[in-house]
DSSP file (Angstrom, degrees, kcal/mol; ACC not computed):
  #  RESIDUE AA STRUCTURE BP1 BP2  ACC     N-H-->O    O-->H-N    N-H-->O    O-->H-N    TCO  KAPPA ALPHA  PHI   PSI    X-CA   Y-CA   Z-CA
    1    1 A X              0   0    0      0, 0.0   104,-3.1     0, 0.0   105,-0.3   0.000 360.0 360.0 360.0 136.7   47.8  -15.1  -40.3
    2    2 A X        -     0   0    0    102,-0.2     2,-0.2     1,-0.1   102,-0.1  -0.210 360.0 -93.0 -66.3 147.7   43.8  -15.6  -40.1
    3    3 A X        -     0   0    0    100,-0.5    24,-0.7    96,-0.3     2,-0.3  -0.300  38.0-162.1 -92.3 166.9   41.9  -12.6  -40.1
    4    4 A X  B     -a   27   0A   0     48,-0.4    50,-2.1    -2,-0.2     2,-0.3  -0.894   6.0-157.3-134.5 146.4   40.7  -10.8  -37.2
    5    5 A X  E     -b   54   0B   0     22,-1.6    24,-0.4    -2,-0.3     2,-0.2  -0.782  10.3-164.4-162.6 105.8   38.3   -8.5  -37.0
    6    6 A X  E     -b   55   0B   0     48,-1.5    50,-1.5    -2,-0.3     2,-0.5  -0.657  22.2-129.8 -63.3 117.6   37.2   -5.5  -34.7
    7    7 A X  E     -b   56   0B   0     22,-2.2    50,-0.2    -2,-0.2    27,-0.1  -0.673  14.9-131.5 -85.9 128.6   33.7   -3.6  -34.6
    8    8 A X    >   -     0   0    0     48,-5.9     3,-0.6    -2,-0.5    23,-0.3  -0.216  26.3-111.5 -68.1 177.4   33.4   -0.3  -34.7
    9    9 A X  T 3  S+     0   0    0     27,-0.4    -1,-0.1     1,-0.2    28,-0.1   0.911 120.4  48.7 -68.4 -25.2   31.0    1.3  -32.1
   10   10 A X  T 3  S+     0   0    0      2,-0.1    -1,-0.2    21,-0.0     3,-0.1   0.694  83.0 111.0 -78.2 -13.5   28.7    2.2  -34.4
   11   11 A X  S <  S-     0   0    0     -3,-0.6     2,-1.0    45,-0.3    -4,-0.1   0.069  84.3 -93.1 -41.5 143.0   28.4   -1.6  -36.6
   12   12 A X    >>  -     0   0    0      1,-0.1     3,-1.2    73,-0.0     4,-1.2  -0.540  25.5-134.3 -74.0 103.1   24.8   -3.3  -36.0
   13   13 A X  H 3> S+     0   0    0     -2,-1.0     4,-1.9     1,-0.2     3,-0.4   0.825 109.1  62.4  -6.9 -63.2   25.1   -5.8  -32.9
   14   14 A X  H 3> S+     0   0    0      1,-0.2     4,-1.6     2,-0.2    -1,-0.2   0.928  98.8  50.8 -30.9 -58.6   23.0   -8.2  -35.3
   15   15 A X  H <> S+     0   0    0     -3,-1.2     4,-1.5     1,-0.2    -2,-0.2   0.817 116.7  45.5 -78.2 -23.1   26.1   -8.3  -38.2
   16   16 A X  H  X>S+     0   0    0     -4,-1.2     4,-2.8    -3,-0.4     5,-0.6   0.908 120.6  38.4 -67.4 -82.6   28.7   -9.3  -34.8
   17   17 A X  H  X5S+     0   0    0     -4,-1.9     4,-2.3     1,-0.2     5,-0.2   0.819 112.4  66.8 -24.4 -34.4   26.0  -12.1  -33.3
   18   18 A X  H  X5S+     0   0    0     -4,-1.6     4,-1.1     1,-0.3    -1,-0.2   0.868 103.7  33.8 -85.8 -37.1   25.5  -13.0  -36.7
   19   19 A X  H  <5S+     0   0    0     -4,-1.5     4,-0.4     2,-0.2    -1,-0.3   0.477 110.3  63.0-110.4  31.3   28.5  -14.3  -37.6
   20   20 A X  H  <5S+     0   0    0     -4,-2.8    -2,-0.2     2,-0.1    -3,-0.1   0.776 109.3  46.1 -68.6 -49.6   29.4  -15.9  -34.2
   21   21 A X  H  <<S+     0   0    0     -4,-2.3     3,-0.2    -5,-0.6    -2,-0.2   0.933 110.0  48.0 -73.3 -24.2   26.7  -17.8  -34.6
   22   22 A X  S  < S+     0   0    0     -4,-1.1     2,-0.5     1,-0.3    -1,-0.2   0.945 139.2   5.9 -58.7 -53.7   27.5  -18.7  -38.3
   23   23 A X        -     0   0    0     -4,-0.4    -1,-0.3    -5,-0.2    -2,-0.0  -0.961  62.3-164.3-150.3 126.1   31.3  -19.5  -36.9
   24   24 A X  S    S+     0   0    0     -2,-0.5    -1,-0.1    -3,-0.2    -3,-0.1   0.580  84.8  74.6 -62.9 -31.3   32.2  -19.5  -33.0
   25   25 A X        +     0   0    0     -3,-0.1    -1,-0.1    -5,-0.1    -5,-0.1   0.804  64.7  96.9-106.8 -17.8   35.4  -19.4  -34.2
   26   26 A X  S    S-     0   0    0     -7,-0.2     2,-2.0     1,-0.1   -22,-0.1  -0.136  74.0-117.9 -44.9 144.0   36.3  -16.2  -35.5
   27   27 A X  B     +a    4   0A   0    -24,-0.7   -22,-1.6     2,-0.0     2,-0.6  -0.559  51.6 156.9 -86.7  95.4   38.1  -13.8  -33.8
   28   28 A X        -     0   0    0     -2,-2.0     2,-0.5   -24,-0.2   -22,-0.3  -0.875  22.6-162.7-107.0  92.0   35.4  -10.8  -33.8
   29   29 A X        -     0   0    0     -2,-0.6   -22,-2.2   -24,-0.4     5,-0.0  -0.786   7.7-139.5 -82.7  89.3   35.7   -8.5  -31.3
   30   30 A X     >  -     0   0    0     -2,-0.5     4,-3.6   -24,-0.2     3,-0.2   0.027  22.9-118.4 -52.1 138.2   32.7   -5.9  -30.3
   31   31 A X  T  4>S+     0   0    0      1,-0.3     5,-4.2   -23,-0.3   -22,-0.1   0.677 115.9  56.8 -63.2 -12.2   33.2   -2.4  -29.5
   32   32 A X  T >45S+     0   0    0      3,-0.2     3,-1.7     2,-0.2    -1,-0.3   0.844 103.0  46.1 -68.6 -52.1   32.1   -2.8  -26.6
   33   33 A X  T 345S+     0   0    0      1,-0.2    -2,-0.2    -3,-0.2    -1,-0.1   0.811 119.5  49.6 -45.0 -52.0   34.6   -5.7  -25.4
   34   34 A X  T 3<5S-     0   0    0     -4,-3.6    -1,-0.2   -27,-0.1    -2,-0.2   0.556 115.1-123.7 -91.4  -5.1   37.4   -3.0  -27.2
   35   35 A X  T < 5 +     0   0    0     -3,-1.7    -3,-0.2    -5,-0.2    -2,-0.1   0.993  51.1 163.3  48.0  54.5   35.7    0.2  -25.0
   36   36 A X      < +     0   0    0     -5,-4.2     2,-0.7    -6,-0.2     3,-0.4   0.344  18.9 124.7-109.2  39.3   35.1    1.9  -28.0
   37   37 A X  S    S-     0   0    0     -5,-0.2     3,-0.1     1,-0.2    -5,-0.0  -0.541  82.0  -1.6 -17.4  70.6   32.8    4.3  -26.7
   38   38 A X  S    S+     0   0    0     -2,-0.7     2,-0.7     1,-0.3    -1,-0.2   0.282  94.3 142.8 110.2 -24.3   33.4    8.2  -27.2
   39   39 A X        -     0   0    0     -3,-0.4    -1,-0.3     1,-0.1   -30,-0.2  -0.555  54.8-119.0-103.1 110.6   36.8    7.2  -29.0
   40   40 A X     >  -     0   0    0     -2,-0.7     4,-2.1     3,-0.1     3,-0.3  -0.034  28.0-108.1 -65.1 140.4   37.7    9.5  -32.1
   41   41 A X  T  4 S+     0   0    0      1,-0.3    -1,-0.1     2,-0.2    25,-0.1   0.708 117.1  56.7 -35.8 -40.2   37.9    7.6  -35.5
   42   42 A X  T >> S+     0   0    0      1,-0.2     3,-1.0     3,-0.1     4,-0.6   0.835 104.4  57.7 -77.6 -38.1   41.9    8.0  -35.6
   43   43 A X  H >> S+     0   0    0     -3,-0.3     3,-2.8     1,-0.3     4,-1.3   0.969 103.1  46.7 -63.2 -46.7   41.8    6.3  -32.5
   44   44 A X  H 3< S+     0   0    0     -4,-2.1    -1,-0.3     1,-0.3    -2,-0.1  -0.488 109.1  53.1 -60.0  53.1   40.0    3.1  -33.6
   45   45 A X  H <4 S+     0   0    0     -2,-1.1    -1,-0.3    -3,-1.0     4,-0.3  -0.160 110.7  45.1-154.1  -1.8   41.9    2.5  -36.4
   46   46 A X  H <X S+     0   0    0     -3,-2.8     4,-1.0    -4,-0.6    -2,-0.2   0.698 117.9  47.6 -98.2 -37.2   45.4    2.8  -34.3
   47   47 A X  H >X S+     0   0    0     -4,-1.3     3,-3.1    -5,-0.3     4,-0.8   0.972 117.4  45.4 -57.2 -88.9   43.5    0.4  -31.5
   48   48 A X  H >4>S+     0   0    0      1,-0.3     5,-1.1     2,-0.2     3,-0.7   0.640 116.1  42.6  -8.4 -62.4   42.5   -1.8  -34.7
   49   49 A X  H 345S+     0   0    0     -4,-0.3    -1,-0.3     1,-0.2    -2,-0.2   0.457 107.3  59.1 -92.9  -5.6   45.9   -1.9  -36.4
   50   50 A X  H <<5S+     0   0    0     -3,-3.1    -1,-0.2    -4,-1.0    -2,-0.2   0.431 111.5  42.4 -97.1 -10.4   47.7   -2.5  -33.2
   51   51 A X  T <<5S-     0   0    0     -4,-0.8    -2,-0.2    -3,-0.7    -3,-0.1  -0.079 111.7-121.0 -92.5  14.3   45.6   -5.9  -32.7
   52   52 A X  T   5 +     0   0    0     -5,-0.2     2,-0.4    -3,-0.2   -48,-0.4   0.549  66.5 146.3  50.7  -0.6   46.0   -6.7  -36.5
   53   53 A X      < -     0   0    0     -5,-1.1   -48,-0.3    -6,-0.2    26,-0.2  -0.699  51.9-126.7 -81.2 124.5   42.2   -6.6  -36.6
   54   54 A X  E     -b    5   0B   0    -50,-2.1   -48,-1.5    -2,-0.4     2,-0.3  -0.386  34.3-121.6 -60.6 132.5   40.2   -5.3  -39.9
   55   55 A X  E     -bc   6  80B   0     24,-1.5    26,-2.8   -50,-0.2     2,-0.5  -0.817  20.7-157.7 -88.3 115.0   37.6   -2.5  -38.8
   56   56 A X  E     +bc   7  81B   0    -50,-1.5   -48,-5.9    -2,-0.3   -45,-0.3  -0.994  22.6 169.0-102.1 132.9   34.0   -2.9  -39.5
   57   57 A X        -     0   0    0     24,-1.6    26,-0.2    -2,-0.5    27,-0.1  -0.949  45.7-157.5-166.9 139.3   32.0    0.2  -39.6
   58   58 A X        +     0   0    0     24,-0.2     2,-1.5    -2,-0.2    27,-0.3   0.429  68.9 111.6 -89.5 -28.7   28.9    1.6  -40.5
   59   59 A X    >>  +     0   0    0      1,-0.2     4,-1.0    25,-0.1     3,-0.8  -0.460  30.8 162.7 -73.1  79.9   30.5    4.8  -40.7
   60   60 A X  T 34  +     0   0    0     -2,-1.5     4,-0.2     1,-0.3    -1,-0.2   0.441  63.0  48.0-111.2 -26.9   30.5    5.9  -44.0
   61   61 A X  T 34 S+     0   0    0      2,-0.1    -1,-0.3     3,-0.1     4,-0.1   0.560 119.6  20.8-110.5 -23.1   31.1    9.7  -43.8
   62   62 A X  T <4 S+     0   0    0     -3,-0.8    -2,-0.2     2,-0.1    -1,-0.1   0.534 114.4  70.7-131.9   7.1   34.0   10.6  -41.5
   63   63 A X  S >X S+     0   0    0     -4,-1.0     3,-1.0     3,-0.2     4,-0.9   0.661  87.7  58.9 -57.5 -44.9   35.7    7.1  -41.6
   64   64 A X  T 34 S+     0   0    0      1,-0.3     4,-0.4     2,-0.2    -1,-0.1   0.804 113.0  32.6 -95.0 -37.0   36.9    7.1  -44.9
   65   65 A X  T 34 S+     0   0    0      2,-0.2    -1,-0.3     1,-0.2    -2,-0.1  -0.195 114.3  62.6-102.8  43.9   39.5   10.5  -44.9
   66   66 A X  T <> S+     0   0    0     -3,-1.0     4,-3.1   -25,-0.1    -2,-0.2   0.394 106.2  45.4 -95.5 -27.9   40.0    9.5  -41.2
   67   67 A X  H  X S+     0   0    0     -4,-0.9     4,-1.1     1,-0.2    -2,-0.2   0.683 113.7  51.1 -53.7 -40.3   41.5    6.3  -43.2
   68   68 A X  H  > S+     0   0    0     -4,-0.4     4,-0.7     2,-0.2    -1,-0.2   0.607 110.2  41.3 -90.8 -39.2   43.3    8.3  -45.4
   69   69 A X  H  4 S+     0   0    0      2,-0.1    -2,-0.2     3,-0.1     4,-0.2   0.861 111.3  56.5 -85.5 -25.2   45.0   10.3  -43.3
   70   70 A X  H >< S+     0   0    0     -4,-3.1     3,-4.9     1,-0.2     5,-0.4   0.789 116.6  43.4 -37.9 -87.9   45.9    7.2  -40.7
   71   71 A X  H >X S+     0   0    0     -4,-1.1     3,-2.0     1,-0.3     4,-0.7   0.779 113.1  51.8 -18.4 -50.0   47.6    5.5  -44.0
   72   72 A X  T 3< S+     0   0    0     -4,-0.7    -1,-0.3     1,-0.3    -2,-0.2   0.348  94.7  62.9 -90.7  24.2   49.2    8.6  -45.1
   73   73 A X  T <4 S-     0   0    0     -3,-4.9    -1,-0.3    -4,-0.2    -2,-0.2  -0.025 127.5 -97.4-110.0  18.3   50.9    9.5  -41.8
   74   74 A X  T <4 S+     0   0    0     -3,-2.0     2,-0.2    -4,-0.3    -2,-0.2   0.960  82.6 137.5  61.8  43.8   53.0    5.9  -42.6
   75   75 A X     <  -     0   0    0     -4,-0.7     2,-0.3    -5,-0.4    -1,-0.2  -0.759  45.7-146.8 -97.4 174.2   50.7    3.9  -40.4
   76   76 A X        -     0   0    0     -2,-0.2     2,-0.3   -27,-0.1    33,-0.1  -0.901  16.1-160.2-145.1 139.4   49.9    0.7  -42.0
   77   77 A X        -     0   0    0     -2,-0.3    33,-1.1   -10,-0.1    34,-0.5  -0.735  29.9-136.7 -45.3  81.8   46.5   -0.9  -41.4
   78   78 A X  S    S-     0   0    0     -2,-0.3    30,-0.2    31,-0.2   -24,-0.2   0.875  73.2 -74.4 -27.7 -57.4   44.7   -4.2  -41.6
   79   79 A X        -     0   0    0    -26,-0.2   -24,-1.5    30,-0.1     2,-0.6  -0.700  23.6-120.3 157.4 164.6   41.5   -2.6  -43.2
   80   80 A X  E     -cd  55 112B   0     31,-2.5    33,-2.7    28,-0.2     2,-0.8  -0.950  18.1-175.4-119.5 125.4   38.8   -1.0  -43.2
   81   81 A X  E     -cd  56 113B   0    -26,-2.8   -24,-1.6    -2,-0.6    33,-0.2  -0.886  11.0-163.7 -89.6 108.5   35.3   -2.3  -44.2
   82   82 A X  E     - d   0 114B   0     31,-3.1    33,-3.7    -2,-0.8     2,-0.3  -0.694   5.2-156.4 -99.8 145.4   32.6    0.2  -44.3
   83   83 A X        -     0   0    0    -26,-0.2     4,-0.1    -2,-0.2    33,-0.1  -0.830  18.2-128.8-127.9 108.1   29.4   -1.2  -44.3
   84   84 A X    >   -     0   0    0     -2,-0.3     3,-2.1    31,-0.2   -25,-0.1   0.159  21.5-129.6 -36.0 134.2   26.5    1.1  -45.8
   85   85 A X  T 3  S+     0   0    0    -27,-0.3    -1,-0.1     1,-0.3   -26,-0.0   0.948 114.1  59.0 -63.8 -72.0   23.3    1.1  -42.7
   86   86 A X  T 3  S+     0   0    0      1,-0.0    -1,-0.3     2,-0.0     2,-0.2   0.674  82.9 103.8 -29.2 -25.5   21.1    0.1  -46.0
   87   87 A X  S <  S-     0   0    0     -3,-2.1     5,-0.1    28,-0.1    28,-0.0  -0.481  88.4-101.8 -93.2 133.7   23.3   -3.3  -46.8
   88   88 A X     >  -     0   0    0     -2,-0.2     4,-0.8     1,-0.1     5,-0.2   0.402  21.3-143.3 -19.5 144.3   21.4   -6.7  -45.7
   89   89 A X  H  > S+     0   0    0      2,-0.1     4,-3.4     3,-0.1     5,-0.3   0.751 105.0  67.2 -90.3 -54.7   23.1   -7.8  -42.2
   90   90 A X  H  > S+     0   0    0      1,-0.3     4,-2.5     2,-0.2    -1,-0.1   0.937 108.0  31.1 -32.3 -58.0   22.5  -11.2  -43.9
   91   91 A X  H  > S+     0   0    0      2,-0.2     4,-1.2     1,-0.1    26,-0.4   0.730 114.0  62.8-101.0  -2.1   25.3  -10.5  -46.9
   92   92 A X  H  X S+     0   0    0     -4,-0.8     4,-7.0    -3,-0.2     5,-0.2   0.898 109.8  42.1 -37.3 -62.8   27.2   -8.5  -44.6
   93   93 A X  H  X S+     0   0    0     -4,-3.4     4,-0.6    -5,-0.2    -2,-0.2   0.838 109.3  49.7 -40.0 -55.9   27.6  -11.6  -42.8
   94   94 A X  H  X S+     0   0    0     -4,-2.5     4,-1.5    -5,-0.3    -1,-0.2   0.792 104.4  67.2 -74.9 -35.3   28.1  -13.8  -45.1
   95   95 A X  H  X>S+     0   0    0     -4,-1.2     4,-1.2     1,-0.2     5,-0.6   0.900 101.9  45.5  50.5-132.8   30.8  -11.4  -46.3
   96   96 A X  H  X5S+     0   0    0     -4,-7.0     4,-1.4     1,-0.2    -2,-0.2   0.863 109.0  54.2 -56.0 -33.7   32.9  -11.8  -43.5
   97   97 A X  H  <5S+     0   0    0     -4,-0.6     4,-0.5    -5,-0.2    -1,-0.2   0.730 104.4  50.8 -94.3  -1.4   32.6  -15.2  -43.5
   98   98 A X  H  X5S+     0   0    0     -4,-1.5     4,-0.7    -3,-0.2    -1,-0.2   0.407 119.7  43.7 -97.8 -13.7   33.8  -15.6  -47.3
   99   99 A X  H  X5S+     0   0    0     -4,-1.2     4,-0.8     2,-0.1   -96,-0.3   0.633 116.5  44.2 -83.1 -41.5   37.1  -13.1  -46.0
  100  100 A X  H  <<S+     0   0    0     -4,-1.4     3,-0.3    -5,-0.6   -97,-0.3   0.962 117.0  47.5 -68.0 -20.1   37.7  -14.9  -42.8
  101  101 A X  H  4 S+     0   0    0     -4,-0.5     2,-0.4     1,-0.2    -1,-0.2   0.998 121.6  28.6 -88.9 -63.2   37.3  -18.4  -44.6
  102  102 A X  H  < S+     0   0    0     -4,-0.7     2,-0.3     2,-0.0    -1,-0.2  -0.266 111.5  38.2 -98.4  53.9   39.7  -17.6  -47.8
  103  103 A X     <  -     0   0    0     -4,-0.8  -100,-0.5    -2,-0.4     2,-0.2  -0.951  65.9-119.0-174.9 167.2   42.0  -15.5  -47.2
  104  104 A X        -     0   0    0     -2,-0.3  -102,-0.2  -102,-0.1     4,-0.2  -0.738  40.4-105.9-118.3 166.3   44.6  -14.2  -44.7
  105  105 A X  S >> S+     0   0    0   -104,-3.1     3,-3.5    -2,-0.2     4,-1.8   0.831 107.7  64.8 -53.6 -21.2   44.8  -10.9  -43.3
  106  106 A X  G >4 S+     0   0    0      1,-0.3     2,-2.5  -105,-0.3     3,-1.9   0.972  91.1  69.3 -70.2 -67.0   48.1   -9.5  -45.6
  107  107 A X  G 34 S+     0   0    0      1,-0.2    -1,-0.3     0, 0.0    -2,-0.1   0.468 104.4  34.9 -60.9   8.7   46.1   -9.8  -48.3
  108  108 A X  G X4 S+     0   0    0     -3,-3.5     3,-1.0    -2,-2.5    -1,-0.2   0.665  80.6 143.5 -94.9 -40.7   43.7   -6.6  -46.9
  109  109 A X  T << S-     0   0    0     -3,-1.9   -31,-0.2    -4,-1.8   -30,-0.1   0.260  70.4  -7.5 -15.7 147.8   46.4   -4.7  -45.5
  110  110 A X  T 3  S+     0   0    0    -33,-1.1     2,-0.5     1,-0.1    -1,-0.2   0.543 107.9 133.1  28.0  33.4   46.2   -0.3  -46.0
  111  111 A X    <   -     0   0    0     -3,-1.0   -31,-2.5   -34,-0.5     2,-0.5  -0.911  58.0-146.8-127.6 152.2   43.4   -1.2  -48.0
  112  112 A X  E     +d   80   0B   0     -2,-0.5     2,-0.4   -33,-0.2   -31,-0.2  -0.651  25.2 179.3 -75.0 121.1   39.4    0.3  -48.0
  113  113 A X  E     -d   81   0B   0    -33,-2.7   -31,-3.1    -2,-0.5     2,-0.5  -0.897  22.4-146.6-122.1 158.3   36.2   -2.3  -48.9
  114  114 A X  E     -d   82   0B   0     -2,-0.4     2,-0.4   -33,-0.2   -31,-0.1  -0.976  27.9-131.1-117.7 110.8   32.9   -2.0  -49.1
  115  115 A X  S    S+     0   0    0    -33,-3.7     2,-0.2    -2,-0.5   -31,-0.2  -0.872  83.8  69.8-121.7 139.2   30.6   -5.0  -48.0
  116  116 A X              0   0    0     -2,-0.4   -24,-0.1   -25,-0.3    -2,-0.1   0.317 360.0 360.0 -80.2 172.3   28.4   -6.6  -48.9
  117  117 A X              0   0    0    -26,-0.4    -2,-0.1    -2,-0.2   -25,-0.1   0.419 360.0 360.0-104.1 360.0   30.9   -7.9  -51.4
């Protein structure tokens, strides 16, 4: 299956826009689109993994043992991709479009990345 890919609310607008306009045809989904507004870390990551869509987020600090405890309650996960607020939007972007282009989602599955890559 091609990979899919959900923003969290906090991900920069830019790194979403940026690679629509790069490729139309990826499935990217805004946090907005997903109402994730307000909506506690465990939730977006059941929302996420119940659309098969890999999580980008900017959230670097309560994201990662919210991850760890999803996974270790026997959920299982698309991914997560945290993207430091310091990393280029540019090689975020590009990034994403070097996952969504060679590779399918299994191969991410209940695992954490860090992009740029």
């Amino acid at each position: 299956m091609k990979v899919r890919y959900q923003a969290d609310n906090d991900l920069k607008k830019a790194i979403v826009h940026g690679v629509w306009r790069h490729e139309p045809a990826i499935d990217f989904r805004s946090a907005r689109s997903a109402g994730l507004d307000s909506v506690r870390d465990l939730d977006v990551l059941s929302r996420a993994a119940a659309e098969g869509r890999i999580l980008i987020s900017h959230d670097v600090s309560t994201m990662p043992p919210s991850f760890q405890q999803f996974i270790g309650s026997g959920n299982r996960s698309p991914s997560l991709f945290l993207v430091p607020q310091s990393a280029s939007a540019g090689a975020v972007i590009e990034s994403l479009l070097l996952v969504w282009l060679a590779s399918e989602s299994s191969e991410w599955e209940n695992r954490l990345f860090w992009l740029p890559l």
